[in-house]
Structures are given as C-alpha cells and as structure tokens.
One Martini backbone bead per residue (centre of mass of N, CA, C, O) as a GRO file, in nm:
protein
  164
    1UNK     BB    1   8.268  18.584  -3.688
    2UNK     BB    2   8.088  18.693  -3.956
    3UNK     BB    3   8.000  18.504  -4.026
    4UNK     BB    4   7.755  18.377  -3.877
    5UNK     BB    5   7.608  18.672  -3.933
    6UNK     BB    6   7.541  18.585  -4.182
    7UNK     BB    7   7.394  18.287  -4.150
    8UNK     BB    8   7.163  18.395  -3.994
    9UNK     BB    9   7.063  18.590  -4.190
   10UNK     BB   10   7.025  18.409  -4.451
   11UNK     BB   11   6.825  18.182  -4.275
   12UNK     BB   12   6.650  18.384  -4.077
   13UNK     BB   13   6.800  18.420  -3.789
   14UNK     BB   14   6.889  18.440  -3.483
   15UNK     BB   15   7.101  18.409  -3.213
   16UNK     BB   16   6.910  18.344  -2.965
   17UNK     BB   17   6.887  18.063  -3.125
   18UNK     BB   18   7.159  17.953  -3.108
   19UNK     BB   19   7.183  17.940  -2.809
   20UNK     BB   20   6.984  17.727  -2.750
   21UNK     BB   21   7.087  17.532  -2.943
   22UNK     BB   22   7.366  17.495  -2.738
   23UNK     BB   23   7.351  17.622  -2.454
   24UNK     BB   24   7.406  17.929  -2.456
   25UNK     BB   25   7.442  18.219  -2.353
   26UNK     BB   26   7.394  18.489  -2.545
   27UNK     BB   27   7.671  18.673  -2.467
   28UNK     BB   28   7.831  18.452  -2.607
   29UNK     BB   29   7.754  18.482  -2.867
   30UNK     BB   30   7.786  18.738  -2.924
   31UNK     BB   31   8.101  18.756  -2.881
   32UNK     BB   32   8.181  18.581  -3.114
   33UNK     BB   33   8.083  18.763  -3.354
   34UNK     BB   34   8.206  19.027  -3.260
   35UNK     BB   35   8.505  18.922  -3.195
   36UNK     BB   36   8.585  18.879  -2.837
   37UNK     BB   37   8.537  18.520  -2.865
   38UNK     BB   38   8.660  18.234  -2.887
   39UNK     BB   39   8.559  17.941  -2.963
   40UNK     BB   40   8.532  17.683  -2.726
   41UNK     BB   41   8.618  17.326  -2.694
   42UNK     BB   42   8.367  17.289  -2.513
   43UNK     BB   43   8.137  17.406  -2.753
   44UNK     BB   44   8.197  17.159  -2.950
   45UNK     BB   45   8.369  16.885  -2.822
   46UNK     BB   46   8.495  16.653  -2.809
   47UNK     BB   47   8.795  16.590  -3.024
   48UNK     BB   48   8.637  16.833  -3.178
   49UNK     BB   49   8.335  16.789  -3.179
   50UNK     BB   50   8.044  16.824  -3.289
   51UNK     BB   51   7.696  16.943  -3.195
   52UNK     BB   52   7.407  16.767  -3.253
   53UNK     BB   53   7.119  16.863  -3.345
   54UNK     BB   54   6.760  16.720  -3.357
   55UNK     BB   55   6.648  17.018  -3.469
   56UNK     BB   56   6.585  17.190  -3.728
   57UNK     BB   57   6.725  17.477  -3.862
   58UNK     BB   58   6.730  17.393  -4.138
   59UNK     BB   59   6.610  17.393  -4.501
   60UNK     BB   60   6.710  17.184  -4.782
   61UNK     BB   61   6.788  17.117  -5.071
   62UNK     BB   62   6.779  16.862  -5.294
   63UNK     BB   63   6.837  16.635  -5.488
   64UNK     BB   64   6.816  16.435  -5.646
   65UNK     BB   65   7.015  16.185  -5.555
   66UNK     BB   66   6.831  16.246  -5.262
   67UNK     BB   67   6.581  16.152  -5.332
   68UNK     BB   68   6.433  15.904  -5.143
   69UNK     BB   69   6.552  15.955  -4.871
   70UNK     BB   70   6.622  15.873  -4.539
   71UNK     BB   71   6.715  16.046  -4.349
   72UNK     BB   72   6.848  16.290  -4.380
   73UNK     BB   73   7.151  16.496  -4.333
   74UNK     BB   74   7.293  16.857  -4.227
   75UNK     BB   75   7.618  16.997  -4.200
   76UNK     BB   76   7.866  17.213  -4.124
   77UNK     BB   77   8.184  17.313  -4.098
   78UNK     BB   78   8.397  17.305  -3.851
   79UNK     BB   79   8.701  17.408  -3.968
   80UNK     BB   80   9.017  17.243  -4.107
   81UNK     BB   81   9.096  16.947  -4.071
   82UNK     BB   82   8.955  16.885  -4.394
   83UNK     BB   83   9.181  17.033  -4.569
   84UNK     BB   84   9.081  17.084  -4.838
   85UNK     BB   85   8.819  16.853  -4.881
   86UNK     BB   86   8.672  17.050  -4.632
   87UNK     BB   87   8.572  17.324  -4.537
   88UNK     BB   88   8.492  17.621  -4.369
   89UNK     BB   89   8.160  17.589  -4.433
   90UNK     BB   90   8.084  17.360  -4.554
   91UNK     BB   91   7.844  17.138  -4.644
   92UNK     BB   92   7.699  16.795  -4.534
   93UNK     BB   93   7.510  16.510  -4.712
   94UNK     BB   94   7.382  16.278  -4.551
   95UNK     BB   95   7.353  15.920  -4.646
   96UNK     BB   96   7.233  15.642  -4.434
   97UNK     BB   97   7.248  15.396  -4.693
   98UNK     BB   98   7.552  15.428  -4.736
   99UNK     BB   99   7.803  15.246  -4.779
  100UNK     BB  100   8.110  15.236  -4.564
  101UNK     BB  101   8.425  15.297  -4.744
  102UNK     BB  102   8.754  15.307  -4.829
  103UNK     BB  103   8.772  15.627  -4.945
  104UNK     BB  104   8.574  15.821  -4.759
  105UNK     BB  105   8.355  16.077  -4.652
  106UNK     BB  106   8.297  16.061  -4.297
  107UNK     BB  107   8.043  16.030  -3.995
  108UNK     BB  108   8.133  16.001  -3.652
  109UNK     BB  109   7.895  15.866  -3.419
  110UNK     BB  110   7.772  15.987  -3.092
  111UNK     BB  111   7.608  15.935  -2.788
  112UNK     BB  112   7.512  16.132  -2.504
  113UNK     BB  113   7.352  16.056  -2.200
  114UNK     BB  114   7.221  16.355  -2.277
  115UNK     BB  115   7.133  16.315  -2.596
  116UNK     BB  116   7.393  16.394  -2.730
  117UNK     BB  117   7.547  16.465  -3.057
  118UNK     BB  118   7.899  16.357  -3.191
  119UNK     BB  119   8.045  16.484  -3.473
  120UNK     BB  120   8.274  16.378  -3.702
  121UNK     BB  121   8.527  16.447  -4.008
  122UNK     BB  122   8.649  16.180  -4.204
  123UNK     BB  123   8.875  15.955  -4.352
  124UNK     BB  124   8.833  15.605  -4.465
  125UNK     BB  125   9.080  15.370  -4.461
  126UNK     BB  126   8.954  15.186  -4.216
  127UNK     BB  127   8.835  14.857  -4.092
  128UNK     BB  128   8.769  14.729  -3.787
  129UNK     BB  129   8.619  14.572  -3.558
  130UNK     BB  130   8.723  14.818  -3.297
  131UNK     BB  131   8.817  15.036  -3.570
  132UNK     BB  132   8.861  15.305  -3.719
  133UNK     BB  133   9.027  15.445  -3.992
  134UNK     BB  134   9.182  15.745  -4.006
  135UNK     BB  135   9.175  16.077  -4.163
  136UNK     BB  136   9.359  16.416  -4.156
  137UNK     BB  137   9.515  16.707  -4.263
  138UNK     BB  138   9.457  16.948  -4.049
  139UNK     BB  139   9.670  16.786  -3.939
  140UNK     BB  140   9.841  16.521  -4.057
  141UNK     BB  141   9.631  16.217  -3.930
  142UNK     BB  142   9.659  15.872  -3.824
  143UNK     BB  143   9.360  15.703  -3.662
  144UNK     BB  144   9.151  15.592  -3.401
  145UNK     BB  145   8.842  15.486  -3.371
  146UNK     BB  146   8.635  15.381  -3.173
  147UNK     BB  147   8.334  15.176  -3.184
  148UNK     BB  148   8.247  15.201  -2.907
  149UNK     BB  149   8.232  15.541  -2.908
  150UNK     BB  150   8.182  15.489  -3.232
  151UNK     BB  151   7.908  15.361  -3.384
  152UNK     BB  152   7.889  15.545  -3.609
  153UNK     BB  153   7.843  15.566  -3.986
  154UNK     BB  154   7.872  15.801  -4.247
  155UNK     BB  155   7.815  15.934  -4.558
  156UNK     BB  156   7.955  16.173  -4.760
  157UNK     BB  157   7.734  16.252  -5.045
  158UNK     BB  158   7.779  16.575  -5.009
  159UNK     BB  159   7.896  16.906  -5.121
  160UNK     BB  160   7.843  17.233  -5.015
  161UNK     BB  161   8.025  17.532  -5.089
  162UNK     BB  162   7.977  17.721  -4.848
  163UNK     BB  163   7.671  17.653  -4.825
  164UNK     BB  164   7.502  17.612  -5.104
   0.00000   0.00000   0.00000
C-alpha cells in the first residue's frame, strides 16, 4: 500500500489526516501504508462502495470544460472492478448537471442514516422506474442496483489517469 504514503506525501497530507477522514484509528491506517494489513471490506463501506467524505481532501485544477460547473467532485478510483474503463488510482471528475444516459460511466450514490455518503462507480446499461442496469468488468457482472438505495446517479464527466 505504498501508492496510499506516496499520495499522501504528493498532496502533503499526513496519515493521521487520512485516519481522522475515515473515521479509523491511526494505527490502522499506519499498518495499511506499511502493508502490515489490507484495507478490509468494511473500511470500503457495502457492496464493496466507497466512502464519500463531505470535506475536501483536496483542490484539483478544473479543465475548461468543467469551469462554471456547480459543485463538481472528484475521488481516486479504489480497486480494480471498472478496470480496464477505469484504473485503481484513477481521478474521476464529477459533473452532477450531465443527464445520466445508457453507455456512460456514473458514480452512483446513497446517503447512510448517520449523514455519510457511499458511492458506486458503474457503467450504465439501462434504467427503469425502479432499477439502474449497471455493468462491472473485473469480474464482468451485469446487475441491478435498487433506485431506492442508490437515489442519485451522477456522470463521470472526467477521467485523470493515476490521479494526475
């Protein structure tokens, strides 16, 4: 977990920023970078699903085309299920004012009773009243994700290749 202390290091963040973001004891995070202990599933959140924290980490450069863009977000890609579309270490750069549309890779999102957010990173199939169609690659599974647990859908709008 070197990439973890080399991101950290790049965006000059200590560890115990990170631990505080995650809600982990330091410790933990420490035995992570050190590769003492691999993040486990529930450190992720369900469904293998990140952990959106409300706060920024940190400011990324806008592109053009994301200038006057209202509340855009960016997060690392974590993990390999969307890979080769989308790489573990990837940015993915948020435009939540693009319609969602079959054939786009979206970021889909649920809000968790104690106001923390999890999200999902998904290309979508199709949509019904009650259901995303969605597609993962690594392993290749097509499923469905309930609208009422993931209520919003969001276009990833950008791709910044190992997070630069």
């Amino acid at each position: 977990m070197k990439w973890i202390k080399e991101r950290l290091d790049e965006i000059g963040r200590r560890p115990i920023e990170l631990s505080r973001a995650l809600g982990l004891p330091p410790a933990r995070v420490y035995e992570m970078i050190k590769g003492v202990r691999r993040v486990q599933p529930d450190e992720i959140g369900e469904d293998g699903a990140l952990i959106l924290v409300p706060d920024p980490v940190d400011y990324i450069y806008r592109s053009e085309r994301m200038r006057g863009v209202r509340n855009p977000f960016a997060f690392q890609i974590v993990g390999s299920s969307m890979s080769p579309a989308l790489e573990h270490g990837d940015q993915v750069v948020i435009n939540p004012a693009l319609l969602v549309r079959p054939g786009v890779d979206c970021v889909f999102i649920q809000q968790q009773r104690d106001g923390t957010f999890l999200a999902l990173v998904k290309r979508l199939l199709r949509q019904t009243a009650d259901n995303w169609h969605v597609r993962q690659y690594d392993p290749r599974r097509d499923f469905d994700l309930p609208k009422k647990k993931w209520p919003r859908a969001h276009v990833v709008a950008e791709v910044r290749r190992g997070g630069l």
